[in-house]
N, C-alpha and C positions, 0 to 999 in steps of 0.2 A: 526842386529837381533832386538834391540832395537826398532827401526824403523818401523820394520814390525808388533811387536805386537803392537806398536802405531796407526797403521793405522787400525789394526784388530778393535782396540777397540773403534776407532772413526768409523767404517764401523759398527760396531757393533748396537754402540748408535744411529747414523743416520737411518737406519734400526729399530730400537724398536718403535724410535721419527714416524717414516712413517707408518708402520703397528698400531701404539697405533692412528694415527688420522683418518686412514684409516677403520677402525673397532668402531671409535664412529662415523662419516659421516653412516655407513651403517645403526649402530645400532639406531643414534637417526634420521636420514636425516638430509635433510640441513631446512626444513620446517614442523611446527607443522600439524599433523592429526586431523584434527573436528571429532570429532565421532557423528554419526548420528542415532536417532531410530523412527521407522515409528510408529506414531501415526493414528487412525483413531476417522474420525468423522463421526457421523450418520447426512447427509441431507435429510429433505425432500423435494420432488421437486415440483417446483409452476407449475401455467401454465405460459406459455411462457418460460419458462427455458430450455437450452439444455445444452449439457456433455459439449461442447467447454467455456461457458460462465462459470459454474461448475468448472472448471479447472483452467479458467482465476482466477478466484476470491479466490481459495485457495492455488496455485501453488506458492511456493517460488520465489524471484527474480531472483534466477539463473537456474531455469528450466523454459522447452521451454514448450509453452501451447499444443502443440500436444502430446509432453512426458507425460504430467499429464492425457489427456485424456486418455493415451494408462493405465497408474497407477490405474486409476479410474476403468477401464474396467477389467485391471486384477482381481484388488480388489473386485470387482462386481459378477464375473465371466460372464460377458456378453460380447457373438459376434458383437455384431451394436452399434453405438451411439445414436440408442432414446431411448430417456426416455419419462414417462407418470406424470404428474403430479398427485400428490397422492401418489406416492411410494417413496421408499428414497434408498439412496447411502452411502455406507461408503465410506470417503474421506481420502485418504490417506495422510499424513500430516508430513514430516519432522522437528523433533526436535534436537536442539542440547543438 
């Protein structure tokens, strides 16, 4: 009888130990979260300037230059990628 609440108790503790690390993994993960907020910039655009070279030039390292144009364009709210030089763009701009 002894025995058996002995084992209770260590099934018990084992079981708190596994749900208690199981529950800080979900809560904190195993890696930190960058929080990100879009910034924008007003460009104005030259001649000879187009949305790809636009994109190139303000787009973060780890996004891809066609994703920035496609960001650009949303932000824009324009169908096509020319632009005229003389008008401007807000550029949308990742901060941490």
């Amino acid at each position: 009888m002894r025995s058996r609440k002995l084992t209770y108790l260590i099934l018990t503790v084992v079981l708190t130990v596994m749900v208690t690390i199981s529950f800080g993994v979900l809560v904190f993960g195993s890696e930190p979260v960058i929080q990100t907020r879009t910034v924008y910039k007003q460009v104005e655009i030259s001649v000879g300037d187009t949305l790809w070279d636009l994109a190139e030039e303000y787009k973060s390292a780890d996004v891809k230059t066609e994703h920035m144009v496609d960001s650009i364009m949303k932000a824009n709210d324009m169908n096509s990628t020319n632009i005229k030089a003389g008008h401007s763009l807000l550029i949308p701009i990742q901060k941490v």
